[in-house]
N, C-alpha and C positions, 0 to 999 in steps of 0.2 A: 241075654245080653242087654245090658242099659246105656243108654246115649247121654252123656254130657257135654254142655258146652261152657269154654271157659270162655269169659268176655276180659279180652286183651287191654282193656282202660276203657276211659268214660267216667263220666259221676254218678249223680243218685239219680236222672231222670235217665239217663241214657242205658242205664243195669234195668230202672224198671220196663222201659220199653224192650229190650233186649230181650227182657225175661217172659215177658206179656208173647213176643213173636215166638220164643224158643217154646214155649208149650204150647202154642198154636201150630209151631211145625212138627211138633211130636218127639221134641227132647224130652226127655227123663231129668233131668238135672240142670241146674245153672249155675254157674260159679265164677267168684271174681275174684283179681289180685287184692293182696294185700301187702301192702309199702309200709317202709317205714318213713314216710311222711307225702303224703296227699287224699285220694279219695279214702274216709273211710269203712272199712269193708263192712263192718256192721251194718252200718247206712244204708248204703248199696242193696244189702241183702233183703234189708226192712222195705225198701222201696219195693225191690222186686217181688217178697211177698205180698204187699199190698194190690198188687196186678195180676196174682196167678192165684191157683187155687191145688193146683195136684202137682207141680216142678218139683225133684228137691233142689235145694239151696245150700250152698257152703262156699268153703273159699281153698284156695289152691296158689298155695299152700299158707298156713297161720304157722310164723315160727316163735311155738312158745317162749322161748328162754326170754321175749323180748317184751311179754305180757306179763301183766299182774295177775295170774290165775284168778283172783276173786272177779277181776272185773270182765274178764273174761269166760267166766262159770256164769257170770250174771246177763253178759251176752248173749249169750248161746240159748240159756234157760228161756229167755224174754223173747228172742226170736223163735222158738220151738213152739212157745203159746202162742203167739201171732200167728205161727204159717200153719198153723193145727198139725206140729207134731212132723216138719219138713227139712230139717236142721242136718245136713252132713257136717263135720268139724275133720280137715283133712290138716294134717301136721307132721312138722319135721326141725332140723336144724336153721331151714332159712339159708339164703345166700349174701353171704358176708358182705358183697360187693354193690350191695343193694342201698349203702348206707348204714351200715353197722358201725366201723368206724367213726364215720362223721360225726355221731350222734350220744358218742360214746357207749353203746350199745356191746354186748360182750363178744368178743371174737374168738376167743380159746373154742376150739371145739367139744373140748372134753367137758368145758364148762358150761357149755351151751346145752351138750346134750345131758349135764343131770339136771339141768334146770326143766329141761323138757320133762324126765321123769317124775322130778317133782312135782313140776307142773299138773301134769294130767292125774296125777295124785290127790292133788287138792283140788281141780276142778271135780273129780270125778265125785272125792266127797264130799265136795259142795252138793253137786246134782242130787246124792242121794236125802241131805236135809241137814238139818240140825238136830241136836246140837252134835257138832264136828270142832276138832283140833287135829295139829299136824307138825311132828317136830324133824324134822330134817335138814341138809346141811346147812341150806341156803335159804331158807324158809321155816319159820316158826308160826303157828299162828295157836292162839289162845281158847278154850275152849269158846264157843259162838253159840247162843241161846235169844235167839230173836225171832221173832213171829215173821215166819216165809209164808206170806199168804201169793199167789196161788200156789200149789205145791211143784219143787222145781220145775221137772219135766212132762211132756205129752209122752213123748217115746218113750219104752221102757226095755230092756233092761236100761238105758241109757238112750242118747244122741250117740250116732254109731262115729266110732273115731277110728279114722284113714292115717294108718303111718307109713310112709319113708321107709322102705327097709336098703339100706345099699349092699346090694351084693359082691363078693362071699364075707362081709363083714359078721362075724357072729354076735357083738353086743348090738348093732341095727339090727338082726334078725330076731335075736331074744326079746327087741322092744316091741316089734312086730307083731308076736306069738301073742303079747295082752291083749291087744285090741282087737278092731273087726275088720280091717282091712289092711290091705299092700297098696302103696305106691310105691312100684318097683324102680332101681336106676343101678346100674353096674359101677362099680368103685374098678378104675385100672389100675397098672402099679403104682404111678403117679399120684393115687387118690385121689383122682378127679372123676365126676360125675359121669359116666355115658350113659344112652340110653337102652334099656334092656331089650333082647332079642326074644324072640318065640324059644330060644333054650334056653335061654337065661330065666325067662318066669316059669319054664317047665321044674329047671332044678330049682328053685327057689318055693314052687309049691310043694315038692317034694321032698324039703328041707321043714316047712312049716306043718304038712300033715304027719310026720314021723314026730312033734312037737309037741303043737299044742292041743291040748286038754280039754279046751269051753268046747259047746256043744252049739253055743249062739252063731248067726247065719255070719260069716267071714267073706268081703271082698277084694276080689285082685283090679286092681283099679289101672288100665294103660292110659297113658298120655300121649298125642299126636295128631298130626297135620293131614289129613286127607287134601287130595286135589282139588274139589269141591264144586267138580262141572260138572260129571258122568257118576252118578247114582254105584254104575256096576264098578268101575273104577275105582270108587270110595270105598265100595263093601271088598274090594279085592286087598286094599291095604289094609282090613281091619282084621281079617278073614284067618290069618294066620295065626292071631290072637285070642282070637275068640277059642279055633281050636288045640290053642294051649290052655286055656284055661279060662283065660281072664273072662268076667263078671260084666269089666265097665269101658268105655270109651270115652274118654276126654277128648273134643276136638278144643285145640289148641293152636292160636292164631298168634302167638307172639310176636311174630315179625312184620305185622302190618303195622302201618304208621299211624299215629294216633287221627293225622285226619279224614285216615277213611273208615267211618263210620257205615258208609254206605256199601265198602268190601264187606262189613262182619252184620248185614244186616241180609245181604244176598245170600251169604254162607249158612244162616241161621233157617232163614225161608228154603232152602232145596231142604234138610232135613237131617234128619242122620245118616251115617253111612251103611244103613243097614241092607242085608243082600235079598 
């Protein structure tokens, strides 16, 4: 099991410090939001690379449809040589209410979500090099014959890509089955988001091992709040997760106010919630 921590807001200096504590207190991972308009998350991450040396780094969540894959493949790539090869890319639909509308940003979901498969289509064959072309619904690009010096990635088969799967959706799940990882969340009747139980990611592993094919290492990624005072208390919320399955912990502070800093610096220093 791997400890992640999501940093709730802040800028570039306050992700690096963040990040510089979080591998000092024995996270695994560090990860920031990504808006559609304020801190941006590359930034963040570059900074926090510049301070650590062994974290990985990503962001939770990137919602492609809202990206230009190319500048995006060339994100990802540039931070992957930086952090020597520390690059998680976790992705989904995105949450409409974040600013989607305001910005004129696309809100159809159906169209959100081929943009995302396109998306990770062209990023992916970006990463692999040139020369690459790519004809699909919403996206054309031309064959590309230009000197990529250094060569895309450290990682290889690729940067490991975390998707969204909403459960019992089967095209979320079939998106799922490409990549290398679950970010799991329950779809109710209403089609609103809940967050997945210990049965919920049981059947949901057991949906994607009767599935998929690759043979490449695959993560179950959970998200959530530990109490964040008692070490055993924290490992006792995780603890149920872990023996369903799951791989990862995100601790996740969303509802702290942006001025306390000094709440997500305390949280970060006790450690992860490992038992």
């Amino acid at each position: 099991m791997k400890y992640g921590f999501i940093l709730p807001f802040g800028d570039a200096r306050s992700a690096a410090e963040m990040a510089q504590l979080a591998e000092q207190a024995g996270w695994d991972g560090f990860f920031v939001f990504e808006t559609v308009w304020g801190p941006d998350a590359w930034i963040l991450l570059t900074a926090a690379a510049m301070k650590t040396e062994t974290i990985r780094l990503g962001t939770m969540i990137t919602p492609v449809s809202r990206m230009k894959p190319w500048k995006l493949a060339s994100e990802t790539a540039t931070l992957d040589h930086l952090s020597g090869g520390r690059v998680i890319l976790a992705v989904g639909l995105g949450a409409v209410d974040t600013g989607f509308a305001e910005f004129g940003e696309v809100t159809d979901r159906k169209q959100r979500a081929e943009l995302l498969d396109e998306g990770l289509d062209i990023l992916t064959g970006l990463w692999r090099g040139q020369p690459f072309s790519y004809q699909g619904k919403h996206y054309q690009i031309k064959e590309c014959k230009f000197p990529l010096t250094p060569p895309p990635l450290v990682q290889q088969p690729r940067i490991p890509i975390w998707v969204v799967g909403a459960w019992p959706r089967p095209k979320s799940m079939a998106r799922v089955i490409q990549w290398d990882g679950l970010l799991p969340v329950k779809m109710d009747d209403k089609k609103q988001h809940q967050p997945a139980t210990p049965d919920d990611l049981r059947a949901m592993q057991a949906y994607i091992a009767e599935r998929r094919t690759q043979t490449t290492p695959f993560d179950v990624v959970m998200e959530g709040q530990t109490p964040g005072k008692d070490r055993a208390k924290d490992a006792a919320v995780v603890r149920p997760f872990i023996e369903a399955g799951a791989t990862w912990w995100l601790e996740a502070m969303w509802q702290t106010q942006s001025a306390d800093l000094d709440v997500v610096r305390t949280r970060i220093r006790l450690g992860p919630p490992r038992g």
